[in-house]
N, CA, C and O atoms as a Maestro MAE file, in Angstrom:
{
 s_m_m2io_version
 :::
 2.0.0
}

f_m_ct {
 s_m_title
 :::
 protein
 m_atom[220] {
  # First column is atom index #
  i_m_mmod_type
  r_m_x_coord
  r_m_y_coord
  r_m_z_coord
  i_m_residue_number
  s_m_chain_name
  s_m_pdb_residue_name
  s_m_pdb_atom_name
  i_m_atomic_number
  :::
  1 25 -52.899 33.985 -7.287 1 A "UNK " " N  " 7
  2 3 -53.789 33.103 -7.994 1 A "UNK " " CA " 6
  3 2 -53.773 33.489 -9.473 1 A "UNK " " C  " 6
  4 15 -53.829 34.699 -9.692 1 A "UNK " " O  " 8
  5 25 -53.702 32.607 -10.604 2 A "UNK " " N  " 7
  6 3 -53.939 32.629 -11.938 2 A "UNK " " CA " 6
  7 2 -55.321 32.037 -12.492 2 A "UNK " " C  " 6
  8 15 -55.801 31.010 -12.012 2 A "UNK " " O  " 8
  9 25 -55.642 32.411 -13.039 3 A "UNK " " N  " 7
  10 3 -56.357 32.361 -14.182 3 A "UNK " " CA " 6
  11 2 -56.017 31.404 -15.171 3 A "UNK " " C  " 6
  12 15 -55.009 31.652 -15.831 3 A "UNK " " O  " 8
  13 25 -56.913 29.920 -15.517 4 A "UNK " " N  " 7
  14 3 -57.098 29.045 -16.472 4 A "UNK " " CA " 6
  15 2 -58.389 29.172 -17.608 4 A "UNK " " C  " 6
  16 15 -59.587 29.147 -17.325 4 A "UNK " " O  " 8
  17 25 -57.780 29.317 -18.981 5 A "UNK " " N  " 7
  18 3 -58.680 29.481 -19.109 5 A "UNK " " CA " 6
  19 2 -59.034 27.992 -20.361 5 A "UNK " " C  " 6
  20 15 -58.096 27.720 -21.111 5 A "UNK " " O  " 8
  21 25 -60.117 27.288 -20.476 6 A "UNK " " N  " 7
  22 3 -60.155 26.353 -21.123 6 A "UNK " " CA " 6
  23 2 -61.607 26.051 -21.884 6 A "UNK " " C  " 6
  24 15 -62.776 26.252 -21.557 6 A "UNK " " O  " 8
  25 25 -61.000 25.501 -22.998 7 A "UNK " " N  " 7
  26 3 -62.174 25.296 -24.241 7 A "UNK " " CA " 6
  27 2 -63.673 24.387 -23.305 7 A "UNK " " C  " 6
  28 15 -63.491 23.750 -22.267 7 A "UNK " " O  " 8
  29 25 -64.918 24.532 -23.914 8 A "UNK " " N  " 7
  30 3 -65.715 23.532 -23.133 8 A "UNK " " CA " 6
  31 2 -65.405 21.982 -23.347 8 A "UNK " " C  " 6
  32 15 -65.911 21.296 -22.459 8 A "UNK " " O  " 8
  33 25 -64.770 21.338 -24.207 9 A "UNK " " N  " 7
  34 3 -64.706 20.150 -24.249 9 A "UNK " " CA " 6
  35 2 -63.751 19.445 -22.869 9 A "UNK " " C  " 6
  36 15 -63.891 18.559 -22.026 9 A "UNK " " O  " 8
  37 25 -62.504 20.700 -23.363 10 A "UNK " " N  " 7
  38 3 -61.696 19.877 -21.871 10 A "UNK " " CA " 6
  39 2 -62.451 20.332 -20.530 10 A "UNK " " C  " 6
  40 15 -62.612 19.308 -19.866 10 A "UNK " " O  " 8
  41 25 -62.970 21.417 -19.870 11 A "UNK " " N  " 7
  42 3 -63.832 21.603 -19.013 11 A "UNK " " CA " 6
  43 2 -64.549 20.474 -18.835 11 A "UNK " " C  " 6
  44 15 -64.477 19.850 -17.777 11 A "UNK " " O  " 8
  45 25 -65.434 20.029 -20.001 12 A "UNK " " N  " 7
  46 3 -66.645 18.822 -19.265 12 A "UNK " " CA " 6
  47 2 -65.548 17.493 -18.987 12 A "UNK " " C  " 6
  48 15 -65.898 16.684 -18.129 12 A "UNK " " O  " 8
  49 25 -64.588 17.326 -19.509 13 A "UNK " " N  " 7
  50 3 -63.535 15.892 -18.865 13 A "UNK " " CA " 6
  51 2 -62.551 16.811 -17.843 13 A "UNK " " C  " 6
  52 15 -61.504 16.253 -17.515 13 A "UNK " " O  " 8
  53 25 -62.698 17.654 -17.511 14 A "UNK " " N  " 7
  54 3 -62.014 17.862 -16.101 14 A "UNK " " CA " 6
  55 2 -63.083 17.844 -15.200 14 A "UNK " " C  " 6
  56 15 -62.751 17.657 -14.030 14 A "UNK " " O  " 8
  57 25 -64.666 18.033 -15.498 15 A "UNK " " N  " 7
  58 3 -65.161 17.849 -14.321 15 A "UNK " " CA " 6
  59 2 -65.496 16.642 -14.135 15 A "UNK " " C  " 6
  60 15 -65.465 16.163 -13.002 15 A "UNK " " O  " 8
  61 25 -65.936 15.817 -15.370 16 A "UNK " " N  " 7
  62 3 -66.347 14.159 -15.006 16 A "UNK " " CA " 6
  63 2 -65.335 13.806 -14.336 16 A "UNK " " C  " 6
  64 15 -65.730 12.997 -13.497 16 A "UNK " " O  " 8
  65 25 -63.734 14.044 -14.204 17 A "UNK " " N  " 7
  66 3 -62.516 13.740 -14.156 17 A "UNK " " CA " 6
  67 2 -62.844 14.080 -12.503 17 A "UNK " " C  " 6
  68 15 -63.000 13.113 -11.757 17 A "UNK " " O  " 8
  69 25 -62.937 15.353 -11.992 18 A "UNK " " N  " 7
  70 3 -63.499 15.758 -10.832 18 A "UNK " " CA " 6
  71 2 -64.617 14.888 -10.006 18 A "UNK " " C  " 6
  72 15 -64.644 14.618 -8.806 18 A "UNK " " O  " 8
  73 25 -65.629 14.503 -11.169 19 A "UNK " " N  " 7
  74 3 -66.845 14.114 -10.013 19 A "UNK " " CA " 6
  75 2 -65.927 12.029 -9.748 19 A "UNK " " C  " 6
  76 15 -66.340 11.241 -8.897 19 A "UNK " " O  " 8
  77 25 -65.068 11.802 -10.468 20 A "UNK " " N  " 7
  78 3 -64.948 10.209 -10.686 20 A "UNK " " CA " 6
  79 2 -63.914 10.241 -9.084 20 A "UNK " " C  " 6
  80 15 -63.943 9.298 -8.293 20 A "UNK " " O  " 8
  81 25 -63.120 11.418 -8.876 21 A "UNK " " N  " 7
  82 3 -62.613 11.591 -7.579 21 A "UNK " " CA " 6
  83 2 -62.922 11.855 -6.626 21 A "UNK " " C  " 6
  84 15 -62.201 11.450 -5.714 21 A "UNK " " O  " 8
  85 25 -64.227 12.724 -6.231 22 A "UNK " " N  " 7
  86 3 -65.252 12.789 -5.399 22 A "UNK " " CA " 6
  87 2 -65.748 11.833 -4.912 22 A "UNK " " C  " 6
  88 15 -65.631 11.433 -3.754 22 A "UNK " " O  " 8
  89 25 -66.485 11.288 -5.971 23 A "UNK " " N  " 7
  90 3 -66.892 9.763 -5.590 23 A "UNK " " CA " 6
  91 2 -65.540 8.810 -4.790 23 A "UNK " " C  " 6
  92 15 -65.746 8.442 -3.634 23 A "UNK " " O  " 8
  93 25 -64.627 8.567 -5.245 24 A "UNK " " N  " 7
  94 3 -63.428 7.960 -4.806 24 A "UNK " " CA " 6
  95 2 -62.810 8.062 -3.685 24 A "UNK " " C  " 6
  96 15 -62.224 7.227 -2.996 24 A "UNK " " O  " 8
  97 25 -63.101 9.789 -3.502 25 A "UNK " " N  " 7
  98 3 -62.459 9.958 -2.068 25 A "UNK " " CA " 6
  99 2 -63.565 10.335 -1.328 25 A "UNK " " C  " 6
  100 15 -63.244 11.022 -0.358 25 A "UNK " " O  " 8
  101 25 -64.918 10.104 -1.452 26 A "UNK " " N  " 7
  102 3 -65.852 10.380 -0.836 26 A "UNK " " CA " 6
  103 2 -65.888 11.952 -0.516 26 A "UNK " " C  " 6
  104 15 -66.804 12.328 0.215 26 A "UNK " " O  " 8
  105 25 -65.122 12.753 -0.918 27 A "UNK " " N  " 7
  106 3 -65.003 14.193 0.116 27 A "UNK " " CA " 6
  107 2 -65.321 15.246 -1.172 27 A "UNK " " C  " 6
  108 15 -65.596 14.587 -2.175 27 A "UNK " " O  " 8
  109 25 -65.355 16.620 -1.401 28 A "UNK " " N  " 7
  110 3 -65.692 17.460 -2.060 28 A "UNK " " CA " 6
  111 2 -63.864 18.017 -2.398 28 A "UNK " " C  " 6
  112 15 -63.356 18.592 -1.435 28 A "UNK " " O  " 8
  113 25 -63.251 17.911 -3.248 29 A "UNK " " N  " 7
  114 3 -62.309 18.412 -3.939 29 A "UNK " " CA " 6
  115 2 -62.754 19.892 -4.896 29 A "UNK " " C  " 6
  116 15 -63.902 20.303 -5.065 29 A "UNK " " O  " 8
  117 25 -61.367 20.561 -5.480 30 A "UNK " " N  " 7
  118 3 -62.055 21.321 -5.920 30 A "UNK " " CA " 6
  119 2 -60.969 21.383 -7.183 30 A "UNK " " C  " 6
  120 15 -59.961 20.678 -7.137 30 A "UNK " " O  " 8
  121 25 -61.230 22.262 -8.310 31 A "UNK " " N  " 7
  122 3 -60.303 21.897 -9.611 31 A "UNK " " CA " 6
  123 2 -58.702 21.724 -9.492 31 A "UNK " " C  " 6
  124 15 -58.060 20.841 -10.061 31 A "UNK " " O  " 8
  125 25 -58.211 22.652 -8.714 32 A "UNK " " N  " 7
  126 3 -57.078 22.667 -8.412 32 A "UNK " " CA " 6
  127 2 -55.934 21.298 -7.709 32 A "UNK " " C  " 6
  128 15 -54.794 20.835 -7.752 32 A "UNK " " O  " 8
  129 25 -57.092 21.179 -7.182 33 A "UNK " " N  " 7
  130 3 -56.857 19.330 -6.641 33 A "UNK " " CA " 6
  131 2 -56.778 18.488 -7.727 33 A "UNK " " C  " 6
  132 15 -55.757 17.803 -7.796 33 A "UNK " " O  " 8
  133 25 -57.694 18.359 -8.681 34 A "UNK " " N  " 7
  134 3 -57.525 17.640 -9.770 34 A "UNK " " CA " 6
  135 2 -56.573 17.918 -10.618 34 A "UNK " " C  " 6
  136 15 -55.922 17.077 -11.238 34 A "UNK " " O  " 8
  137 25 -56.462 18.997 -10.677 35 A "UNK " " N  " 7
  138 3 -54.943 19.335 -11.862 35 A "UNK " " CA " 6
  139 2 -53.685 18.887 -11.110 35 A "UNK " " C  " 6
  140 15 -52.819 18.152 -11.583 35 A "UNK " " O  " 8
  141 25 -53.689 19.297 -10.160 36 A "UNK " " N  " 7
  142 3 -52.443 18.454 -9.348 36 A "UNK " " CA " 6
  143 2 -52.573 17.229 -9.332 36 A "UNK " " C  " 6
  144 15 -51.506 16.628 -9.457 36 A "UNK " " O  " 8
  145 25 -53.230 16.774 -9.254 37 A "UNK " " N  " 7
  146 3 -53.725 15.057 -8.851 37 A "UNK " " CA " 6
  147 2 -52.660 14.835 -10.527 37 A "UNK " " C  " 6
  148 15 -51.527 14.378 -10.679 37 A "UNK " " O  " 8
  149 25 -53.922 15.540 -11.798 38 A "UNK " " N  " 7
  150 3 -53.406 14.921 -13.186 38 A "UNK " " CA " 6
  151 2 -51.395 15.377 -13.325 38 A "UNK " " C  " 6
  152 15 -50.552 14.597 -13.767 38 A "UNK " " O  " 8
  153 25 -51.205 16.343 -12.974 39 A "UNK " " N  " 7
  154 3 -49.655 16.929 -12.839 39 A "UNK " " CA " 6
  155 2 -48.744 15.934 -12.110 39 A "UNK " " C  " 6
  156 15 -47.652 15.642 -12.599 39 A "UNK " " O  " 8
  157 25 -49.141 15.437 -11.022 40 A "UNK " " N  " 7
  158 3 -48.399 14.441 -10.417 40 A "UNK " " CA " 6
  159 2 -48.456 13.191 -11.143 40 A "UNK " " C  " 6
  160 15 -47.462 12.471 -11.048 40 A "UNK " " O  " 8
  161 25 -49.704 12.680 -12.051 41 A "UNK " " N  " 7
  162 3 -49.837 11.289 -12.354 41 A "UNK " " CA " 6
  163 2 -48.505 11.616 -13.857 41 A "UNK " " C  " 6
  164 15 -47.341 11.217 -13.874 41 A "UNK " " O  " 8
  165 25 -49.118 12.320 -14.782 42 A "UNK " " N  " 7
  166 3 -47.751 12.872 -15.736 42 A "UNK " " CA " 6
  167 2 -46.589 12.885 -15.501 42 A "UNK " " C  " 6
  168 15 -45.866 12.214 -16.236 42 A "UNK " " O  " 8
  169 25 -45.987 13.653 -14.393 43 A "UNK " " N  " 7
  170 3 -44.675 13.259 -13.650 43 A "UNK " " CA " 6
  171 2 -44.299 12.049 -13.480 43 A "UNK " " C  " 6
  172 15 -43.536 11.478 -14.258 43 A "UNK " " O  " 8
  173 25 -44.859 11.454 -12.301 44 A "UNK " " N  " 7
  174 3 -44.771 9.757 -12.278 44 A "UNK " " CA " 6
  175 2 -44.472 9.022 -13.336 44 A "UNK " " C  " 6
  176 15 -43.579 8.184 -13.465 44 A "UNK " " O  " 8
  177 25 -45.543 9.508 -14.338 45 A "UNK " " N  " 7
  178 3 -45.328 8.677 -15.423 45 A "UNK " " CA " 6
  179 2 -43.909 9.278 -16.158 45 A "UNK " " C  " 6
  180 15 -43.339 8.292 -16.624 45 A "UNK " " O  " 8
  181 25 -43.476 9.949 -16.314 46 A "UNK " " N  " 7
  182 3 -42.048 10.541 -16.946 46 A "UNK " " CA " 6
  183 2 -41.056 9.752 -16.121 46 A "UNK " " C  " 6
  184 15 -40.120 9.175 -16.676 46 A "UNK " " O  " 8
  185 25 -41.222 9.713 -14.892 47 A "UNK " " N  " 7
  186 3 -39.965 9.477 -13.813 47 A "UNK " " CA " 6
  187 2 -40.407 7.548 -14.294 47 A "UNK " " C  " 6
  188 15 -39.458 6.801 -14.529 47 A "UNK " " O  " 8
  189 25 -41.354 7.187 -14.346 48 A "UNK " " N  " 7
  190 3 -41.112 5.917 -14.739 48 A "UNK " " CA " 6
  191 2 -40.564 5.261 -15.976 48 A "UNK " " C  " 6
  192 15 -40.474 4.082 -16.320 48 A "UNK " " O  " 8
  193 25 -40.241 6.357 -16.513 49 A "UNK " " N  " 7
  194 3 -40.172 6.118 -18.173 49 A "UNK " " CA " 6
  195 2 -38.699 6.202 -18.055 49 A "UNK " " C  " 6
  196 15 -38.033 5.596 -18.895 49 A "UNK " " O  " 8
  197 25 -37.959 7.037 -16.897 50 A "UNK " " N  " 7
  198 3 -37.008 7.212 -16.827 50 A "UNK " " CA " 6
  199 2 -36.609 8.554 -17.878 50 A "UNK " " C  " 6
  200 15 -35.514 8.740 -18.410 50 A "UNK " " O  " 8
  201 25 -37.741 9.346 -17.989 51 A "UNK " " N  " 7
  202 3 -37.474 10.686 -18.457 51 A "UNK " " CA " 6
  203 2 -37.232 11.612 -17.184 51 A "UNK " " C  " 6
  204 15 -37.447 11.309 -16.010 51 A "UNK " " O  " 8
  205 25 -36.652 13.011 -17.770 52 A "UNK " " N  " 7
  206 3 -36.619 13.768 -16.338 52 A "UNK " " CA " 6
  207 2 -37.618 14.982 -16.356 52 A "UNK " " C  " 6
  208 15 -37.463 16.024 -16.993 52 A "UNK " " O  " 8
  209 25 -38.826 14.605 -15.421 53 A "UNK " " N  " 7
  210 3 -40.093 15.993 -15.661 53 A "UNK " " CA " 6
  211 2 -39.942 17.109 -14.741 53 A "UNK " " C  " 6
  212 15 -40.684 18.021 -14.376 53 A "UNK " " O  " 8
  213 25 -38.632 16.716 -14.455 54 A "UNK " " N  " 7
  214 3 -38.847 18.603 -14.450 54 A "UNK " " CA " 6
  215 2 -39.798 19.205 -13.539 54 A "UNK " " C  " 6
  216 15 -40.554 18.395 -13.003 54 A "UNK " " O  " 8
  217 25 -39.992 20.760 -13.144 55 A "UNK " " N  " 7
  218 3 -40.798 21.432 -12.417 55 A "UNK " " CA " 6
  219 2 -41.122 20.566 -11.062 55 A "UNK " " C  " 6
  220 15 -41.883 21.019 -10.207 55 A "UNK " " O  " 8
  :::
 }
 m_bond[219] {
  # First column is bond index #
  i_m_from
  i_m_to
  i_m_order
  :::
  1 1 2 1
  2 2 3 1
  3 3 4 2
  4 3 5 1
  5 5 6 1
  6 6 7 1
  7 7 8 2
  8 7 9 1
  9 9 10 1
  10 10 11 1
  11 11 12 2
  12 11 13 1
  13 13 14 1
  14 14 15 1
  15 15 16 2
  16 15 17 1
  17 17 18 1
  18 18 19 1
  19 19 20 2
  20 19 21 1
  21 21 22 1
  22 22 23 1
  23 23 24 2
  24 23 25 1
  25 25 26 1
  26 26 27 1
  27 27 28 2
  28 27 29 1
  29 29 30 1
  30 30 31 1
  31 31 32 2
  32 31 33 1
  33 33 34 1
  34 34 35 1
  35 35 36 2
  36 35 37 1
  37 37 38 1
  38 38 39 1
  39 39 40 2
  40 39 41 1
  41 41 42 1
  42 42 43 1
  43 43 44 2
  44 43 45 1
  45 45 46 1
  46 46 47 1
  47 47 48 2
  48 47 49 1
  49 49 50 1
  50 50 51 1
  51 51 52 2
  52 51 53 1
  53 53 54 1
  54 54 55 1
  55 55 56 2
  56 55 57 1
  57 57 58 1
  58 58 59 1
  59 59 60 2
  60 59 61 1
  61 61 62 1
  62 62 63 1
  63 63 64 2
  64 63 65 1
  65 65 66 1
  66 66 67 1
  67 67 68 2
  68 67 69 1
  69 69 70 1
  70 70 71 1
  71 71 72 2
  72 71 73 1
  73 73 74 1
  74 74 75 1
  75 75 76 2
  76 75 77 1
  77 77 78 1
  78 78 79 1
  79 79 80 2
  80 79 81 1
  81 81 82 1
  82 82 83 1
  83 83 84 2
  84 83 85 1
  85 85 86 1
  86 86 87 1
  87 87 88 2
  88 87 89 1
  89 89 90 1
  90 90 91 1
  91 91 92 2
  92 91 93 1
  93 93 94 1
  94 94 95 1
  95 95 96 2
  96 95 97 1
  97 97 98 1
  98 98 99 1
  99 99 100 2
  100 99 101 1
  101 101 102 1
  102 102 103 1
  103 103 104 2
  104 103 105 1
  105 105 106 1
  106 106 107 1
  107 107 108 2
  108 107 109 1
  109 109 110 1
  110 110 111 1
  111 111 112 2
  112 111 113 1
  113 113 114 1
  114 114 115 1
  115 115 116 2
  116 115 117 1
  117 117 118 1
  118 118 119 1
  119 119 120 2
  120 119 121 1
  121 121 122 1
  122 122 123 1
  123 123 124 2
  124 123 125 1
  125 125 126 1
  126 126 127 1
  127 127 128 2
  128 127 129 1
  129 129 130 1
  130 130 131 1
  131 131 132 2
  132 131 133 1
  133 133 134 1
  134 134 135 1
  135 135 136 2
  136 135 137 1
  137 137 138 1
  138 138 139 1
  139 139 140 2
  140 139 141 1
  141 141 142 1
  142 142 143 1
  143 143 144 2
  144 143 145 1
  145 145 146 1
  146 146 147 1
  147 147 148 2
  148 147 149 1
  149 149 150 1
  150 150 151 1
  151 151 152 2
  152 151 153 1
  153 153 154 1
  154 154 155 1
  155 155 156 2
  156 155 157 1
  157 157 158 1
  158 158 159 1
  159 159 160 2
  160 159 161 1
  161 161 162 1
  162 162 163 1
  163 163 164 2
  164 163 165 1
  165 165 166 1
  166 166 167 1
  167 167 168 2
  168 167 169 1
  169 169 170 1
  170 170 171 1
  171 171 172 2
  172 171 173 1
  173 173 174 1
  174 174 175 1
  175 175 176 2
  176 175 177 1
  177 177 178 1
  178 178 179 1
  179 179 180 2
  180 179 181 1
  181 181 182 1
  182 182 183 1
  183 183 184 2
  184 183 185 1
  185 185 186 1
  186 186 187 1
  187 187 188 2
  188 187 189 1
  189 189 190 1
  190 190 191 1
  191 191 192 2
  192 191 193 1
  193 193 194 1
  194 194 195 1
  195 195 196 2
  196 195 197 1
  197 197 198 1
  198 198 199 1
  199 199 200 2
  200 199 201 1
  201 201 202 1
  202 202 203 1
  203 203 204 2
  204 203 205 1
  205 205 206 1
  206 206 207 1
  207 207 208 2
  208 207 209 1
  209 209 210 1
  210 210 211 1
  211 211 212 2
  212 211 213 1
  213 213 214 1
  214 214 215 1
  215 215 216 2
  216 215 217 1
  217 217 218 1
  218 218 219 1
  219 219 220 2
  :::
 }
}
């Protein structure tokens, strides 16, 4: 396990970001879910662009 460490501004939009998926999937997620969630949507979006993302 690593260690993130982040300013309070992005913290409070990763958790609104968090509670807008909660609500969505009805279920209790936890940060790590959301960063993947945002990591996969970034990817996608590269592979649609027809860039290559890598990792």
């Amino acid at each position: 396990m690593k260690t993130l460490t982040l300013d309070d501004h992005t913290y409070r939009r990763l958790e609104s970001i968090m509670k807008d998926m909660m609500h969505d999937k009805k279920r209790d997620i936890d940060h790590s879910y959301v960063i993947n969630e945002l990591i996969n949507t970034y990817q996608d979006s590269l592979a649609f662009s027809g860039e290559n993302a890598g990792g």
